[in-house]
C-alpha positions in Angstrom: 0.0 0.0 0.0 2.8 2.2 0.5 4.5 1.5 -2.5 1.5 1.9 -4.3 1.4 6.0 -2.7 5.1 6.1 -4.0 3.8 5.3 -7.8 1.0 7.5 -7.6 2.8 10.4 -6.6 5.7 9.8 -8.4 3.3 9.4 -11.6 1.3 12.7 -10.6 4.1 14.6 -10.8 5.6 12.7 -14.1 2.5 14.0 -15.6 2.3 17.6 -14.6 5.8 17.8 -15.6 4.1 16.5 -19.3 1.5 18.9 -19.0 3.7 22.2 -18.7 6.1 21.1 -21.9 2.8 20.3 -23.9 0.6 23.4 -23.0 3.8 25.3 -24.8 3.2 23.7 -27.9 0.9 24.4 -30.8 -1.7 21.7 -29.6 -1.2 22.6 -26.1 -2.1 26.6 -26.6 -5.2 25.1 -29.0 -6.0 22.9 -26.3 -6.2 26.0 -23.4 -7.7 28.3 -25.9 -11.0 26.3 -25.9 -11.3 26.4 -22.3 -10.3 29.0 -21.3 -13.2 30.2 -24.2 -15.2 28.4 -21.9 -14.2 30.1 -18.7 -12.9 27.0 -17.5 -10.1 28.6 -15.2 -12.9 31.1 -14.1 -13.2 34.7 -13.7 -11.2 37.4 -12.0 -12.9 38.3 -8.6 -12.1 42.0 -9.5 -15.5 43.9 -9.6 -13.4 46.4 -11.6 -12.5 43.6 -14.4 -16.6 42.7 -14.8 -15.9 39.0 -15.0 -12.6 38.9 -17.2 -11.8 35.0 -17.9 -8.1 34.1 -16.1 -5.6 31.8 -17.0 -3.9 29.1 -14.8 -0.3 30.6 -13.8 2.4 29.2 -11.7 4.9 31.7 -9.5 7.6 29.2 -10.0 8.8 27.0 -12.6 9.9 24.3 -9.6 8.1 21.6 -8.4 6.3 21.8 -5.0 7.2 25.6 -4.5 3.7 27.2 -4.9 0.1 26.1 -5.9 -2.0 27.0 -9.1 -2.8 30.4 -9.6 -5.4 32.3 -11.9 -4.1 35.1 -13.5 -6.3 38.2 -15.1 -5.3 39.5 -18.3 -6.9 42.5 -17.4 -5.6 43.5 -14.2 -2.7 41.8 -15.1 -2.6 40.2 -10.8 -2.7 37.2 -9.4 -5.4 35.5 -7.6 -6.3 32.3 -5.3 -8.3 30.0 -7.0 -12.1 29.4 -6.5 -12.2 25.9 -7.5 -10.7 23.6 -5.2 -9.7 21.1 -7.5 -7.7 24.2 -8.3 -6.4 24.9 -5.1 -4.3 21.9 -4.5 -2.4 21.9 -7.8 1.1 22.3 -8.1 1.9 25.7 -9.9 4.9 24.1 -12.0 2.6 21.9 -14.1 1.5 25.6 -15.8 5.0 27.3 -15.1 5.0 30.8 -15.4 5.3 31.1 -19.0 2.4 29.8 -20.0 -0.1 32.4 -19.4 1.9 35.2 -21.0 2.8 32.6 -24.1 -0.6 32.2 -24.4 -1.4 36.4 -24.4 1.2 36.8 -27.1 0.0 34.1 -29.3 -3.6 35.1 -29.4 -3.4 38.8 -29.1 -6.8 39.3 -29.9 -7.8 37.8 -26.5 -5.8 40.6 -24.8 -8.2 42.9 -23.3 -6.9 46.9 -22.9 -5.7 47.1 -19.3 -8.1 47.8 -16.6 -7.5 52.0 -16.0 -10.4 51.6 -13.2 -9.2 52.0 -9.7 -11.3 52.0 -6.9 -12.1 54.9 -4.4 -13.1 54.7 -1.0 -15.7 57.0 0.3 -17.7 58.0 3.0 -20.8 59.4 2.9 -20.1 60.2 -1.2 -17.0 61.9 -0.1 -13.0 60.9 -1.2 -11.0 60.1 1.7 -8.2 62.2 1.9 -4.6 60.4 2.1 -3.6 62.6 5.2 -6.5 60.7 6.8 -4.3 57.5 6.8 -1.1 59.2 7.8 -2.5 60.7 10.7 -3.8 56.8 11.9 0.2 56.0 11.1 1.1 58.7 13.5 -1.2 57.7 16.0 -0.3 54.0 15.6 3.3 54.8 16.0 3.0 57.3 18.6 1.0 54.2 20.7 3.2 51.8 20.4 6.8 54.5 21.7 
């Protein structure tokens, strides 16, 4: 039973170490491009982005550093997951060439980047940024 954990692991990782090299290719960009036409990897949880479909995106290219990541085109960020089949994937079996690869080889699919930023109020009214560096004051003057 033991050994048999050994081979499944060991053929888990054989085959996400497949699955980066082939989503490189030709076949392997084809492949992505239908799902990610059907919002397979999801959306961006921006509000700002209004539901921009993500790409899968590793933060390192080595095994067993970092999960899956989704990654907006729009925002251009990185993001959790909200699948958790997602969430326990090993971010090396999409490296972190893939995404961009995929942006540069299908241009038309990039969407202009998101200018939008969001600005707190209260009561309709901006806050001002002295507002926060008088809480830093106060915070540092608390803790002398």
């Amino acid at each position: 039973e033991e050994q048999q954990e050994i081979v499944e692991s060991a053929a888990e990782f054989l085959y996400g170490l497949i699955h980066s090299r082939f989503i490189l290719t030709t076949r392997g960009i084809m492949s992505m491009l239908e799902k990610y036409q059907r919002m397979d990897f999801g959306r961006c949880p921006r509000v700002l982005c209004a539901g921009q479909p993500t790409l899968p995106c590793g933060q390192s290219d080595q095994s067993r550093t970092n999960t899956v990541k989704i990654f907006c085109p729009k925002c251009e960020d990185l993001y959790y997951p909200r699948l958790r089949r997602h969430c326990h994937l090993d971010g090396a079996y999409f490296g972190t060439t893939f995404c961009h690869l995929f942006l540069q080889t299908n241009p038309q699919l990039r969407p202009p980047k998101a200018t939008d930023k969001y600005v707190p109020r209260i009561y309709g009214f901006k806050i001002h940024p002295s507002a926060r560096e008088r809480e830093e004051e106060e915070r540092r003057k608390q803790q002398q």
